[in-house]
Legacy VTK file of the C-alpha trace (Angstrom):
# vtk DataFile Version 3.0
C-alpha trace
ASCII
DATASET POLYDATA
POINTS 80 float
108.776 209.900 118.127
106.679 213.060 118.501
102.864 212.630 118.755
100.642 215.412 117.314
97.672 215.247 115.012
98.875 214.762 111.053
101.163 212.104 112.263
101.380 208.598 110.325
101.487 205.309 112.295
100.296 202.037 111.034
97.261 199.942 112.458
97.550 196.388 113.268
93.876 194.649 113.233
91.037 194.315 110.397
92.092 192.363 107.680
91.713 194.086 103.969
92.917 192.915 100.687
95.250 189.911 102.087
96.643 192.379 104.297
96.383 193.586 108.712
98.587 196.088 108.621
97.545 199.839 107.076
98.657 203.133 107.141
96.327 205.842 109.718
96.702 209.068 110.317
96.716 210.802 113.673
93.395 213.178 113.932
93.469 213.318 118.066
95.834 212.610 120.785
94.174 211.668 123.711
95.167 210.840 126.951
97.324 207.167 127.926
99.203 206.897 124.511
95.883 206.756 122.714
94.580 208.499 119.587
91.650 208.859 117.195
92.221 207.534 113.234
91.431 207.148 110.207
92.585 204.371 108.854
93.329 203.917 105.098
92.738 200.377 103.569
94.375 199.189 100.696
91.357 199.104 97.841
88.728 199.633 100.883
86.738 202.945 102.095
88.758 204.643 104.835
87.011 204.685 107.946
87.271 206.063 111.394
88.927 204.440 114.563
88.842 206.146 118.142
90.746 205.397 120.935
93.106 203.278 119.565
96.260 202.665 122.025
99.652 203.309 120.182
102.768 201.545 120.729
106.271 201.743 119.960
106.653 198.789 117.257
105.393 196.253 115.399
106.224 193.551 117.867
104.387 195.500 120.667
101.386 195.624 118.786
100.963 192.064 117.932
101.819 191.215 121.519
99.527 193.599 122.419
96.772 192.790 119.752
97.297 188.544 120.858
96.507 189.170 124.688
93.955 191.726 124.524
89.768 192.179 123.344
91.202 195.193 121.113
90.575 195.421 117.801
93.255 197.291 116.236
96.776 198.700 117.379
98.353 201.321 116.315
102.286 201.335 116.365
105.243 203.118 114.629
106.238 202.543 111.236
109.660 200.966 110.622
112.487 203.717 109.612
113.929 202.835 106.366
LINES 1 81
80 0 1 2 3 4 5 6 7 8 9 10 11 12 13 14 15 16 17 18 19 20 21 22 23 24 25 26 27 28 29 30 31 32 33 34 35 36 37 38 39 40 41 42 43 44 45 46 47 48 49 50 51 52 53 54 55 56 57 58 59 60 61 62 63 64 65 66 67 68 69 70 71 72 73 74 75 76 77 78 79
């Protein structure tokens, strides 16, 4: 997938209305397959997440988000 600001990915980490998983958009693209957020929670105040690494699934994030001190990852949605 292409990564540029205005992209969607998903965030795997705080927990918000039964659910871990919500959709982000892409504001910055840093370096090391990280990027800047903001994060949209179902019924909850969107907020702000910087530096947030990006992977290429689901699967990588958990893996990711189960061995690590981070407190989100963001990955790619599934195509449908």
């Amino acid at each position: 997938m292409s990564l540029a600001a205005g992209r969607i990915v998903m965030i795997k980490g705080p927990e918000s209305n039964g659910t871990d998983e919500h959709p982000a958009l892409v504001t910055r693209v840093l370096a090391d397959h990280r990027v800047n957020l903001t994060v949209f929670l179902d019924m909850g105040t969107p907020f702000l997440a910087a530096g947030v690494e990006l992977v290429a699934n689901r699967k990588l994030a958990e893996e990711l988000l189960a061995s690590s001190a981070a407190e989100g990852v963001a990955f790619w949605p599934d195509r449908v």
